[in-house]
N, C-alpha and C positions, 0 to 999 in steps of 0.2 A: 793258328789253332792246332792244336794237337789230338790225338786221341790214344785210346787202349791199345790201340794197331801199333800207331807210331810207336808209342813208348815201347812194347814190344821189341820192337822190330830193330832200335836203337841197344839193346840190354846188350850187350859184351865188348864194352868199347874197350877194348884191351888190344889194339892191332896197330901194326906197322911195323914193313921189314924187305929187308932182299929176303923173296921166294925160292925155295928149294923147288929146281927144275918138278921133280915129282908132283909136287905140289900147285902146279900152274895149270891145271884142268879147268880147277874153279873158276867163277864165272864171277869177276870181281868191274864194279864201276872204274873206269879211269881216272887216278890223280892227277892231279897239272905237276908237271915236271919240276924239277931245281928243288927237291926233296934231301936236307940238312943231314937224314937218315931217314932207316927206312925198319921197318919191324912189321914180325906175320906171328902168328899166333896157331897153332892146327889142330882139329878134332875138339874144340875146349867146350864146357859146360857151364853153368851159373846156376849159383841160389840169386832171385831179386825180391828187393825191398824199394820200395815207395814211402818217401817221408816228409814231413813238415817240417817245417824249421823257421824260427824268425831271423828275418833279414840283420838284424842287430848282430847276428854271429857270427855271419862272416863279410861286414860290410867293408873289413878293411882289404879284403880278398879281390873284391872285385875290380876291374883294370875299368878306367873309363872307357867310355863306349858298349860297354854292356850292361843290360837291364834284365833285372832278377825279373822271371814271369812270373805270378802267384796264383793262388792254386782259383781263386776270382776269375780269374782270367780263362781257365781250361778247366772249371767243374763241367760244363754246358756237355765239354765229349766226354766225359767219365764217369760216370755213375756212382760207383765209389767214392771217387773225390766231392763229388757233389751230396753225399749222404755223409761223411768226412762232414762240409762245411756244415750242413743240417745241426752235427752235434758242436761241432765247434764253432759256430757263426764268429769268435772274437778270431781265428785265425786266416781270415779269408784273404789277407795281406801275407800271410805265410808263404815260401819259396815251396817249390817241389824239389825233392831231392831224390836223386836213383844213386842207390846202393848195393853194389853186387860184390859176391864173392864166387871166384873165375878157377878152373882148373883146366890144364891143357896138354897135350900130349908134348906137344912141342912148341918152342917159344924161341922167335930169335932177334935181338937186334943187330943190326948191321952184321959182323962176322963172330959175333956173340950167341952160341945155341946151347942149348940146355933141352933135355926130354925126358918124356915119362917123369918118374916121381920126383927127379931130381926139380922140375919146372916147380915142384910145389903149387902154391895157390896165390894168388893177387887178389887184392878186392880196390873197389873203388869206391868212390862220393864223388857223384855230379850235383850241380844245380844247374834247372835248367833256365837259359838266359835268352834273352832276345839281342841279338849283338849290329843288329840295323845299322848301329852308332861306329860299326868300328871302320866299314871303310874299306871292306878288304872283298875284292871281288873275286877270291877261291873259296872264301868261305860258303862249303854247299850242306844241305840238311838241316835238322834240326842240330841247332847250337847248344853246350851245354860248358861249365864254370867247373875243371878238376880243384877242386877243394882235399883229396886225397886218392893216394895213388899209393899202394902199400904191395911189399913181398916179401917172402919169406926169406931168400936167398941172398946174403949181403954180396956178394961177389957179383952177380948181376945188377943190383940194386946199383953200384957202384958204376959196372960199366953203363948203365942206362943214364945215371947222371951226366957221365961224361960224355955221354951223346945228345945232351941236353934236355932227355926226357923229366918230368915230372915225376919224379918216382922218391920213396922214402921206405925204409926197412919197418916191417911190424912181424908178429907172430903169425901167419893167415894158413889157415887149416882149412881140410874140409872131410868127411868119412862118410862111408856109407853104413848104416848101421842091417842088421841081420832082418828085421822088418822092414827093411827098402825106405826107412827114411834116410833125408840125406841133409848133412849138419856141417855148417860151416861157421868158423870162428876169425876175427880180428884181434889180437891182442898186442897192446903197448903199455907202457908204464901208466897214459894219461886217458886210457880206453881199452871198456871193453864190448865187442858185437857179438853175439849169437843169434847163428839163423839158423831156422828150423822147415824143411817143409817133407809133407808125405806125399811125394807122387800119384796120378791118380795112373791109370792101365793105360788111358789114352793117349798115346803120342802121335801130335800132327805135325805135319809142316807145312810152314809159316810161307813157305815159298822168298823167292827172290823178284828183286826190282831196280829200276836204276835209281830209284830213292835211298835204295839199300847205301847209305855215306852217311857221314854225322862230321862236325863242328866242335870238338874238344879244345875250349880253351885254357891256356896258364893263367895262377892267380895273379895278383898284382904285383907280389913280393919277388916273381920269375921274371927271366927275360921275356920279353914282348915274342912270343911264339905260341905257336896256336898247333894245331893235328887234323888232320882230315883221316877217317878212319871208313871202310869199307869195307862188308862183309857179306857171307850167302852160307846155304847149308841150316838157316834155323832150323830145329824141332823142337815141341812146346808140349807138357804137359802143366795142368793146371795141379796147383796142391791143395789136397782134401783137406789138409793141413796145414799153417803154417803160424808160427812164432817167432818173433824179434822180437831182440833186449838191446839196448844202449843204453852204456852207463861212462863216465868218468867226467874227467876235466877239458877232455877236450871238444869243442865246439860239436861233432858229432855225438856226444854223447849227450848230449841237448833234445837232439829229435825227438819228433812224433812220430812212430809207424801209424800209416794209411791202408796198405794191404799188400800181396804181393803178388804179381799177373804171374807167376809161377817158374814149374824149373825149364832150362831153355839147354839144348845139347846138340852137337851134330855139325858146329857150323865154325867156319875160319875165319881169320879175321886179318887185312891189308892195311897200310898205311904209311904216311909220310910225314916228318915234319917241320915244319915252315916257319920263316919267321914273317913276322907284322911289320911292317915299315913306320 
């Protein structure tokens, strides 16, 4: 079971890397060793989205041994989601899906870095999955299914493949507008995302915990490798505002928005990744 905390708490899975000496103050959970590569992420932010989706869309995605959770299964801790099923009661077999798009001061994999504006923006598509099935005793935290994994940058895009990451090139923006909203966009030929949210004044943090790890697995079309991702430094303001669109041909552009637990900054992000036997 899941709740608003976790899902939180999970929002910037965008990490793994050799750490810049500088950079090793933070206060990050231990990975299990014999890491394929390794990527850190520093100072980044997110717009998130929370979404429905029918499992028909991406069922050829999923690798056996994991099972899409649906939103049945986790209305009980969410409120939303459970006012969500209220009006949709035909979607209660629906996946949950977390959508974020990611900005960072710095970003590196393995001897691969890039900073400031050149890092551009990333955005992602999890679903989240129950992976009991798969058998793999590092897998630690809540598990979740990359379904997309997008950046601006083809030159990185490129060396991330070659390091076996999940990664694919799209248009991904994000600006701060003159009234402190802050607007983040996905674009590709076959999709388009905009996210909207207004800030409220309040910024808390979320604090840290040895929970603070998550479970990012590859689809089924990737090699059998999986991610363990590890972060601290959350701050949380909730949006007084906020709007998503998805549109096109591709399987995200199918979604339901459900709502968005808000905008998130301040925090790094560690990782490794591994393969599945």
């Amino acid at each position: 079971m899941i709740n608003k905390t976790t899902i939180h708490l999970m929002t910037g899975m965008l990490c793994m890397l050799t750490i810049p000496p500088a950079e090793l103050n933070a206060q990050f959970v231990e990975l299990p060793p014999e890491k394929e590569s390794t990527w850190y992420m520093g100072n980044a932010g997110e717009l998130i989205a929370l979404v429905a989706f029918d499992h028909a869309l991406i069922v050829d995605s999923i690798p056996d041994g994991l099972g899409l959770v649906t939103l049945v299964q986790i209305a009980s801790g969410d409120p939303q989601i459970g006012q969500y099923l209220l009006e949709h009661p035909d979607h209660a077999n629906y996946g949950l899906g977390l959508v974020e798009i990611v900005w960072q001061d710095s970003f590196t994999i393995d001897n691969h870095r890039i900073q400031g504006n050149r890092a551009g923006a990333v955005a992602v598509w999890f679903a989240l999955v129950n992976s009991s099935g798969m058998n793999e005793s590092r897998a630690r935290g809540t598990s979740w299914l990359s379904l997309g994994f997008w950046m601006s940058d083809s030159t990185f895009v490129k060396n991330a493949q070659e390091s076996g990451w999940h990664f694919e090139f799209a248009d991904v923006s994000y600006r701060y507008e003159t009234d402190g909203v802050v607007i983040g966009e996905i674009l590709r030929q076959d999709l388009t995302v905009s996210g909207l949210c207004r800030p409220s004044q309040n910024r808390r943090y979320l604090g840290d915990s040895d929970t603070a790890i998550q479970t990012i697995w590859f689809p089924k079309s990737e090699p059998q490798r999986f991610a363990l991702i590890t972060f601290e430094g959350h701050h949380e303001r909730d949006c007084v505002e906020s709007q998503w669109v998805f549109s096109g041909s591709h399987p995200l552009g199918f979604v339901q928005f459900i709502y968005s637990p808000g905008l998130q900054d301040g925090y790094d992000l560690i990782g490794g990744l591994y393969t599945h036997p």
